[in-house]
C-alpha positions as CSV (number, residue, x, y, z in Angstrom):
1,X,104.0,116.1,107.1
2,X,102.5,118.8,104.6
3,X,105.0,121.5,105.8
4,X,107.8,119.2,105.2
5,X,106.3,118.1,102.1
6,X,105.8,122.2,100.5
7,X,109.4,123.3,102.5
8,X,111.4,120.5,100.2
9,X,111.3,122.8,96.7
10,X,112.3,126.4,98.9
11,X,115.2,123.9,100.7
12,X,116.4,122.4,97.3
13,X,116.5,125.4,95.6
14,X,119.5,127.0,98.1
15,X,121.4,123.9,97.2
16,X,124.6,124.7,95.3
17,X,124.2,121.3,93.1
18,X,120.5,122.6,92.1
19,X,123.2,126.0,90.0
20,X,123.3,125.2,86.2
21,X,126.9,124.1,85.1
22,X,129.0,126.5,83.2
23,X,129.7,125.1,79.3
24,X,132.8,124.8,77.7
25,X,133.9,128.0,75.9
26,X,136.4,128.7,72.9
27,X,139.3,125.6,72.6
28,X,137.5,124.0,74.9
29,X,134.9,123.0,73.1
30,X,137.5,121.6,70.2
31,X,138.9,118.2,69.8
32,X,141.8,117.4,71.0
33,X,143.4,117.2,67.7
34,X,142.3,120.2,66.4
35,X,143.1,122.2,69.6
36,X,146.9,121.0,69.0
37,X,147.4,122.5,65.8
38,X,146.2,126.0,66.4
39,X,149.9,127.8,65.7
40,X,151.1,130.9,67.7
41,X,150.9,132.6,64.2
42,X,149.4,132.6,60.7
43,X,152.0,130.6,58.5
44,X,151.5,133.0,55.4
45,X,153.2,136.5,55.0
46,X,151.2,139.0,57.3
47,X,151.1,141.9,60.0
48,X,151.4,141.6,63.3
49,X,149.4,143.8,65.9
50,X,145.8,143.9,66.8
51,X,142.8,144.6,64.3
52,X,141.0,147.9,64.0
53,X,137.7,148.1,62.8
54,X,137.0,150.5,60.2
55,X,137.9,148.7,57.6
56,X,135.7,150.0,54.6
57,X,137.2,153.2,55.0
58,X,140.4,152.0,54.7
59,X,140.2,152.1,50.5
60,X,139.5,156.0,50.5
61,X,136.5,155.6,48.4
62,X,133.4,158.0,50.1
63,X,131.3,156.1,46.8
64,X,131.8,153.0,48.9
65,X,131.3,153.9,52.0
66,X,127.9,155.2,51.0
67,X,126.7,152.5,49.1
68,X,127.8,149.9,51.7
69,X,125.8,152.2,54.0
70,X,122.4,151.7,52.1
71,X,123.1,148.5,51.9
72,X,122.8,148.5,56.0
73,X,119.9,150.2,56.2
74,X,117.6,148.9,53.4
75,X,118.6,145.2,52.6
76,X,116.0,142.9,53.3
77,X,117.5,139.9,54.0
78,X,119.3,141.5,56.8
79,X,115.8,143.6,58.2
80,X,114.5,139.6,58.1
81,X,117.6,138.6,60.2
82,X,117.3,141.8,62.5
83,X,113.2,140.4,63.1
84,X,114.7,137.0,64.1
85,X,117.1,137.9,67.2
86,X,113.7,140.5,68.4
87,X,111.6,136.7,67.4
88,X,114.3,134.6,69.7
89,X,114.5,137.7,72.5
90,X,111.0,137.3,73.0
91,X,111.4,133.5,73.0
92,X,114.3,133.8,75.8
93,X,111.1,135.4,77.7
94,X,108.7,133.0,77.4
95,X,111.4,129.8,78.4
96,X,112.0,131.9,82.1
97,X,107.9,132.0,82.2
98,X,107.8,129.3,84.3
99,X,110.4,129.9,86.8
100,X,107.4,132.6,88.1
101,X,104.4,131.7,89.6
102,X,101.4,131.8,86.6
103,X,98.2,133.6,88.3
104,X,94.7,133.7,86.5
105,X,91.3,135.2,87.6
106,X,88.0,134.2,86.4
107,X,84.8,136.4,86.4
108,X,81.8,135.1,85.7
109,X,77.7,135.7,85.3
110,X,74.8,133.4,84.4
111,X,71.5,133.5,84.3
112,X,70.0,129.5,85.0
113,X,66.9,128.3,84.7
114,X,64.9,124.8,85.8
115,X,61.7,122.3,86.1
116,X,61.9,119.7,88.6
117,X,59.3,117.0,88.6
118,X,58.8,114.2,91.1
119,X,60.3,114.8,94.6
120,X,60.9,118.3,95.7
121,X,63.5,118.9,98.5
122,X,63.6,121.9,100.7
123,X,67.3,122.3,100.6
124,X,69.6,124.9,98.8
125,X,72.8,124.4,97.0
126,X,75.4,126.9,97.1
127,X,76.5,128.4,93.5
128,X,79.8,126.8,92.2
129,X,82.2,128.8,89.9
130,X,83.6,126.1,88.0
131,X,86.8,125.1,87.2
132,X,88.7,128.1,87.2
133,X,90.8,128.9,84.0
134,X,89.3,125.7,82.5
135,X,85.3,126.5,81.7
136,X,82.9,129.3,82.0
137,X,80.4,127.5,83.7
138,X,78.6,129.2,86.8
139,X,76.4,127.6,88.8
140,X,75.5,123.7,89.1
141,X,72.5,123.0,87.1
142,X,71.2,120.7,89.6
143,X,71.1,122.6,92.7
144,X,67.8,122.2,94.6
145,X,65.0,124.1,95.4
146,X,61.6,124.0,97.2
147,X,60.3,124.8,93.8
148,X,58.9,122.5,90.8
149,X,60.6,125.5,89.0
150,X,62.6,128.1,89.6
151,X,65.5,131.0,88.1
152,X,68.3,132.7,89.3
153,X,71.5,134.9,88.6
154,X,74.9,133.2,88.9
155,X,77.7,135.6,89.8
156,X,81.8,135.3,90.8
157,X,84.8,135.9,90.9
158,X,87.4,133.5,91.8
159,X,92.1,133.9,91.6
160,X,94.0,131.1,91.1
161,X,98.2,130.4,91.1
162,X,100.3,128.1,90.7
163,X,104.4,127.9,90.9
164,X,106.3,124.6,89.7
165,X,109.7,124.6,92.1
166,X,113.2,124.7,89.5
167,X,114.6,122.1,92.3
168,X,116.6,120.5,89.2
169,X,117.7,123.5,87.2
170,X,115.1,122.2,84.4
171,X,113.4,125.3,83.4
172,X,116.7,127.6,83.8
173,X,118.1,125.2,81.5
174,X,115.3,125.9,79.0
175,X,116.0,129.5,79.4
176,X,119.7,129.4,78.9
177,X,119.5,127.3,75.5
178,X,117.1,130.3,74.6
179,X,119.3,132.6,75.9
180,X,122.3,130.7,74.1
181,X,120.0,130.1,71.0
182,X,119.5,134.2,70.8
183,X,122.7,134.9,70.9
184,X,123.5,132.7,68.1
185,X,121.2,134.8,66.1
186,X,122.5,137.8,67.4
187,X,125.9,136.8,66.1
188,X,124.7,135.6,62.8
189,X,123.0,139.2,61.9
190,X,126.8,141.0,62.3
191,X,128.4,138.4,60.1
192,X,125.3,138.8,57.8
193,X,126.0,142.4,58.3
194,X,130.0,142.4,57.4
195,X,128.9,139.3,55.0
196,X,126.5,142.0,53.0
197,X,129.3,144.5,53.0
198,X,132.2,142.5,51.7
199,X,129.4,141.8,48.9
200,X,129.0,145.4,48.2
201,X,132.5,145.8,48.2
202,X,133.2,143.0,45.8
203,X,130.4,144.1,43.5
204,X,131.9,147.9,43.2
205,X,135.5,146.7,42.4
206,X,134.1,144.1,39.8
207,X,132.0,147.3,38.8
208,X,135.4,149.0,38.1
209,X,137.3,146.5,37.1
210,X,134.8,145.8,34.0
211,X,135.1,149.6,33.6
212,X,138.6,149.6,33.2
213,X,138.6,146.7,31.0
214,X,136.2,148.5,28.5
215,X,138.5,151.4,28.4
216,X,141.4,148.9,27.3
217,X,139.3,147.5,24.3
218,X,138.1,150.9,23.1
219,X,141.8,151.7,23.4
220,X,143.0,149.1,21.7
221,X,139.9,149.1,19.0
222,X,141.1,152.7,18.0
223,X,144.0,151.3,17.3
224,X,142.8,148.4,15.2
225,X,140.7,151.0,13.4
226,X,143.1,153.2,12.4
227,X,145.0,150.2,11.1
228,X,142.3,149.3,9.0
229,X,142.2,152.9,7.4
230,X,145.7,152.6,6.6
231,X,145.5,149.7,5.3
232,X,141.9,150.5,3.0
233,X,144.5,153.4,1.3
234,X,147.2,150.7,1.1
235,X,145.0,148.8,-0.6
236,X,143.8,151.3,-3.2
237,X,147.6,151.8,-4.1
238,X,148.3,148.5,-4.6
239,X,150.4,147.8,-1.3
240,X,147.7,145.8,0.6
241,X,145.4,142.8,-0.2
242,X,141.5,141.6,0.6
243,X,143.4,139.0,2.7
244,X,145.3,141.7,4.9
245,X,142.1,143.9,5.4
246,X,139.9,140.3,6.4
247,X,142.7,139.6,9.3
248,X,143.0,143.3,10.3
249,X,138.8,142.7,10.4
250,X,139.0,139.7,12.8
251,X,140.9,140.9,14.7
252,X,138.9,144.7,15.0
253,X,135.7,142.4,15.9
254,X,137.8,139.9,18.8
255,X,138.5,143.5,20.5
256,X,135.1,144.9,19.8
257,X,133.8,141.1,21.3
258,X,135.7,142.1,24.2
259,X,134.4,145.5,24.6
260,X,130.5,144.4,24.9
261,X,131.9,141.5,27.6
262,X,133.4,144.3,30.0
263,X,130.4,146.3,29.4
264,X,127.8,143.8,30.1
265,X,129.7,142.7,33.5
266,X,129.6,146.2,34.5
267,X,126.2,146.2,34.2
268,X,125.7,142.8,36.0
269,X,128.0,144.6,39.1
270,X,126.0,147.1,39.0
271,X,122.5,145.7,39.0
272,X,123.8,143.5,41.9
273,X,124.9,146.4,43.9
274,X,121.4,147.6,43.6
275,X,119.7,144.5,44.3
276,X,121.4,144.2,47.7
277,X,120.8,148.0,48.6
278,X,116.7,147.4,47.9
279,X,116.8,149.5,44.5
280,X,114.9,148.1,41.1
281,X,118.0,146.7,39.2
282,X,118.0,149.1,36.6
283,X,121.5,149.5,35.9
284,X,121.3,153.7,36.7
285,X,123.9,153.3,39.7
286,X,127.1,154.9,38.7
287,X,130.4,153.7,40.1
288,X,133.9,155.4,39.2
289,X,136.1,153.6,36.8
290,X,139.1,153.7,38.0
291,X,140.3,152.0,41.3
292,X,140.7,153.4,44.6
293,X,144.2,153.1,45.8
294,X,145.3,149.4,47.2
295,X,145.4,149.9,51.4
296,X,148.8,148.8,53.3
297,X,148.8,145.5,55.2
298,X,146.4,145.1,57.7
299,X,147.1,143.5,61.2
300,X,145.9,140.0,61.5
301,X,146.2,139.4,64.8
302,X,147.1,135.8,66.3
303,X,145.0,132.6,64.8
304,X,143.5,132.0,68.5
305,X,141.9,135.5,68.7
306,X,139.5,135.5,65.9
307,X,137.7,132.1,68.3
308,X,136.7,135.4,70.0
309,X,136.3,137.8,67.0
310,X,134.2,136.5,64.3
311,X,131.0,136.1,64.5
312,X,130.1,133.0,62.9
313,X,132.4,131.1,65.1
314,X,130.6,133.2,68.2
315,X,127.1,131.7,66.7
316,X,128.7,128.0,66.0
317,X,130.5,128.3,69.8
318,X,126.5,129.8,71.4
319,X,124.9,126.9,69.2
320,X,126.8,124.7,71.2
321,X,126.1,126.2,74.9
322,X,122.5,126.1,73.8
323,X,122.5,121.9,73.0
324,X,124.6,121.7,76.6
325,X,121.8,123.0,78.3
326,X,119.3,121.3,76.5
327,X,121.1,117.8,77.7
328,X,120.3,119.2,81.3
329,X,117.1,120.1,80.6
330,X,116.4,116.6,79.2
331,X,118.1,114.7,81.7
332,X,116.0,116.7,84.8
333,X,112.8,116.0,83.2
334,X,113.1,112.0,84.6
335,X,113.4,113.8,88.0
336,X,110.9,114.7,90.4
337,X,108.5,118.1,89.9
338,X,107.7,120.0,92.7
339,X,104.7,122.3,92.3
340,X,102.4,124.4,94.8
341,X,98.7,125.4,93.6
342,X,96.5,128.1,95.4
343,X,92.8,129.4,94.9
344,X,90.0,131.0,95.9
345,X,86.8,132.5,94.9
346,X,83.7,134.8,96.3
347,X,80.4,133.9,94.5
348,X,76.7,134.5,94.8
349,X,73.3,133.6,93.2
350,X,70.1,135.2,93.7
351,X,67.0,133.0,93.1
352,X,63.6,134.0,91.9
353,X,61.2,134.0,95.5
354,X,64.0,131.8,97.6
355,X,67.0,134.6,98.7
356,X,70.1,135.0,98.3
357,X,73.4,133.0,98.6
358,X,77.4,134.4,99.2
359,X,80.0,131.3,99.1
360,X,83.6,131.7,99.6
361,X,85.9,129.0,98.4
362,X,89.7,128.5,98.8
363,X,92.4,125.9,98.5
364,X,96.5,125.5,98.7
365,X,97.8,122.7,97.7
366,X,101.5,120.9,97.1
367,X,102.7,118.0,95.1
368,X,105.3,115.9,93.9
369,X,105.7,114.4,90.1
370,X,108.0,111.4,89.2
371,X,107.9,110.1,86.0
372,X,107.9,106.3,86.1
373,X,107.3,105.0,83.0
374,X,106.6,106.4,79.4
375,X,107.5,104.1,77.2
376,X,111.4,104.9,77.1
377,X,110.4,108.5,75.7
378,X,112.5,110.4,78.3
379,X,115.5,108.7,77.9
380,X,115.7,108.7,74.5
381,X,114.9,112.5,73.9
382,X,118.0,112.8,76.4
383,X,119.8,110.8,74.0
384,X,119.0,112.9,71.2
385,X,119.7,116.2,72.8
386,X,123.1,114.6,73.9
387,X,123.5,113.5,70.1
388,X,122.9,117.2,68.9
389,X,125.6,118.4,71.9
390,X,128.1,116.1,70.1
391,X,127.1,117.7,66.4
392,X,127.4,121.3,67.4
393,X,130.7,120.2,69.2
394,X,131.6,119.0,65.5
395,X,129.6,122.1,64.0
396,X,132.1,124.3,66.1
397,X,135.2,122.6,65.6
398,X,134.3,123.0,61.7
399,X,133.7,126.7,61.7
400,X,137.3,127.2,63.1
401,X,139.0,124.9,61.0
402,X,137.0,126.5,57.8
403,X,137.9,130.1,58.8
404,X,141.8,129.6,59.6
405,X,141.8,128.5,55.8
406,X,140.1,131.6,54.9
407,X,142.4,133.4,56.6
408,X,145.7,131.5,55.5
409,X,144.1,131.2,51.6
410,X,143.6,135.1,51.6
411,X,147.0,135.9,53.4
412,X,148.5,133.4,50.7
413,X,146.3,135.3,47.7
414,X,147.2,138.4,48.2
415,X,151.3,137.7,48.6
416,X,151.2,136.1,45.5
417,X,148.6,139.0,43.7
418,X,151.2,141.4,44.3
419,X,154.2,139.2,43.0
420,X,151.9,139.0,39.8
421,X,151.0,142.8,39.9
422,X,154.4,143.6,39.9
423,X,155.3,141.5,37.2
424,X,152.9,142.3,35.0
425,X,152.8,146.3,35.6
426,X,156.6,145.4,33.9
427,X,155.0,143.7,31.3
428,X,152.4,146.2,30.3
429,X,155.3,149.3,30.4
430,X,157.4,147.1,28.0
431,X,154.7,146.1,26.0
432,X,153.3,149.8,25.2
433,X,157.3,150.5,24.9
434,X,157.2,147.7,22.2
435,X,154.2,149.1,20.1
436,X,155.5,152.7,20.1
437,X,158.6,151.2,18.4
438,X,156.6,149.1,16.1
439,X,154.8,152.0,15.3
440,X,158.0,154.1,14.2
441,X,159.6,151.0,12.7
442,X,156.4,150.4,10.5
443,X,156.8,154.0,9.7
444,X,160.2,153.5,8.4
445,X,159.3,150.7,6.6
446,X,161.2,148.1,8.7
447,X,158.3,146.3,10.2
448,X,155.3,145.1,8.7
449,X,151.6,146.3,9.8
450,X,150.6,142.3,11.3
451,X,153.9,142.2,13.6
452,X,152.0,146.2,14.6
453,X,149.1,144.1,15.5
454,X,150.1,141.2,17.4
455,X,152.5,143.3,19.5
456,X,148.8,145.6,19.7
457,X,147.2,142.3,20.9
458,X,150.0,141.8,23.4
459,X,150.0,144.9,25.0
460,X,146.0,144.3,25.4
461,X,146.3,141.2,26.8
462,X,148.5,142.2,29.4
463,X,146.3,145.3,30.3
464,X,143.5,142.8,31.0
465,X,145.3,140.6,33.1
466,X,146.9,143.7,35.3
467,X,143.6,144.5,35.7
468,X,142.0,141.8,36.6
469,X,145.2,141.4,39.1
470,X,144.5,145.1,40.9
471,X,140.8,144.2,41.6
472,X,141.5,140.8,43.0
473,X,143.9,142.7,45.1
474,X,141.2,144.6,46.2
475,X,138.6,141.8,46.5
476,X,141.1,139.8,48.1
477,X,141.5,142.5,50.7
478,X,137.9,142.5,51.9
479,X,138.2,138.5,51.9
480,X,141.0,138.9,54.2
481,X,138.7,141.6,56.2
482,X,136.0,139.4,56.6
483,X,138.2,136.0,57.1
484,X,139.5,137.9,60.3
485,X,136.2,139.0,61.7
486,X,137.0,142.8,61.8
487,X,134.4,145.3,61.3
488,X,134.0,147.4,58.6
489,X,132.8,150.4,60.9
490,X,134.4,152.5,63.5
491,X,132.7,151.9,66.8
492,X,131.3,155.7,66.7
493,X,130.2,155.9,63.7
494,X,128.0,152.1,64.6
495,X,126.6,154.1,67.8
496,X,125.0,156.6,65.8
């Protein structure tokens, strides 16, 4: 009866219904609904063929390349993110603990002491090592002796295992969520990673952009000023009034209003670049000021391949692998546990005047574990776990949807950037064409110096706008990067 008893965990475990079911991957893990409209192909203007990493040095710019580097190496909050997948590896360990047997061994020594009164007996006990992994006691402290009193040495050492069979796939179950968990993390540090590079790159073309839009005001500010010269002299001959010189004035200090707003957003780029790269945010870092050139279209791939490409959806899509295991794992602890314990132990006491005593001690046991009642806490922990399955299925099927409208909004964004880019380069070539023949109509005497200033104002307003139109290119570009899931690395230079 005992061998049957200890063979039923090694027999259970060659059972093909004891393996761990294989969780639903990719589409599968969608709704139905949602798995319908994935399209063949992205419904906004793009280019077809298959994504190459490498992305950062697509723009040209070494500048970038290094800072976006740094960044890498030195940023905190992704060092924090690299110490939590090493925190979940070790975790991953500790869930497949218990598929091996845990072994301890005790060693012990004690020195015991006693006065009996009354009755003496003649007999002898033999010294007990105690519970082993559970006290340090030695000896018994009523072990008899031919002696009212009497002292001895307790020594031993004693080995015990034991081994819970995985009949029901419990404790692999607990391992893959870890595993799954892990592996979440793992995927949340590279879009951390790309995450923290897009932000670099943002920050260095807002850096330039403010740069450029600061060299626009001074521009147009010399202009102003020289206005207001001439029109100081016109003044002093009669030509110009206090009124003329107060509108040429507001409209100097408008420009020169514009000028400290570019500045002081270069300097907020700037210090945010160095915040993210582990550098005091002093404002010493130095980007170029003018724009690297805009890179050709980038292949996007097909909308059902980035499900395997970025990594948040990875994470969401592990997240969920992890709560189908855990519905296992709940659903086996109702079953019944199968467990085998062994020990043994060699001790030995001397006693003052009596001798000496050597005992030898061992056991092996096997047992068998069914929950029958606990107050409806087993079921209902499987009904949470099953509840959390359901929300990372959700979780997932959110992630998906969310990054196909990244990726159709920046597709979208950038077709229209560059119908507006186009439009307003125009705009600015006419509008400088306009104020260079204000200028030699004014001269002339055929235009007055206001209509010089407004078309001044013009030609600045456009130059703002054209700017701000080539970095959102730009920006919109590394949107599109990171909406896709491609790295911003070539695979050698990530080996390094």
């Amino acid at each position: 009866m005992k061998l049957i008893i200890l063979s039923i965990p090694a027999a259970c475990l060659g059972l093909s219904a004891c393996a761990l079911k294989t969780p639903p991957s990719g589409s599968a893990i969608l709704t139905d609904a949602a798995r319908g409209q994935i399209p063949a192909g992205w419904s906004g203007a793009h280019q077809g063929g298959t994504m190459a990493p490498g992305w950062i040095g697509s723009f040209g710019d070494p500048g970038l390349t290094r800072i976006v580097n740094n960044a890498l190496k030195w940023n905190p909050d992704l060092r924090a993110a690299a110490a939590r997948v090493e925190a979940s590896q070790a975790a991953v360990r500790v869930a497949a603990a218990s598929l091996y047997p845990r072994i301890a061994v005790k060693t012990l020594g004690e020195f015991q002491g006693q006065k009996l009164d009354g009755d003496i007996d003649l007999g002898l006990d033999p010294p007990s090592l105690g519970g082993l992994g559970v006290d340090n006691t030695g000896g018994s402290p009523g072990s008899r002796s031919a002696e009212s009193s009497s002292q001895r040495w307790v020594a031993g050492i004693g080995v015990g295992a034991s081994w819970e069979a995985d009949v029901w796939g419990r404790v692999r179950s607990k391992r893959a969520a870890a595993a799954f968990d892990s592996g979440a993390l793992s995927a949340d540090y590279e879009f951390a990673r790309q995450s923290l590079a897009a932000t670099v790159a943002r920050a260095y073309f807002s850096s330039i952009e403010a740069a450029q839009q600061a060299v626009n005001a001074e521009e147009t500010l010399g202009l102003y000023r020289d206005y207001l010269k001439l029109a100081e002299i016109l003044k002093t001959q009669g030509h110009a009034s206090d009124f003329d010189l107060a509108q040429i004035k507001s409209r100097s200090a408008g420009v020169e209003d514009s000028l400290y707003v570019a500045q002081a957003a270069r300097a907020q780029a700037i210090r945010a670049i160095e915040v993210v790269t582990s550098h005091y945010p002093a404002g010493r870092l130095t980007p170029p000021a003018s724009f690297p050139g805009q890179p050709k279209y980038v292949p996007s791939g097909l909308p059902a391949q980035i499900l395997e490409r970025r990594p948040d959806i990875i994470a969401a899509e592990r997240r969920f692998a992890a709560a189908f295991h855990r519905v296992n794992e709940a659903r086996t602890a109702r079953l019944p546990r199968f467990s085998l314990s062994t020990s043994g132990g060699l001790g030995t006491a001397q006693l003052s005047g009596v001798g000496t005593l050597d005992a030898l001690s061992w056991s092996l046991a096997g047992g068998v574990v069914q929950p029958i009642f606990f107050g409806g806490e087993l079921k209902a922990a499987e009904e949470i776990r099953t509840a959390e399955q359901r929300a990372a299925a959700a979780s997932y099927t959110a992630t998906v949807l969310h990054a196909f409208g990244e990726v159709e909004g920046a597709l979208a964004s950038e077709y229209y950037l560059n119908k507006r880019a186009g439009a307003l380069a125009g705009m600015v070539e006419q509008a400088g064409v306009t104020v260079k023949l204000g200028k030699l109509q004014f001269d002339e005497g055929h235009a007055d110096m206001f209509t010089l200033l407004r078309l001044a104002g013009e030609s600045l307003a456009a130059k703002i706008e054209l700017t701000k139109i080539r970095a959102s290119l730009l920006r919109e570009r590394v949107n599109l990067h990171l909406a896709l899931g491609g790295d911003f690395q070539e695979a050698v230079e990530r080996s390094k």
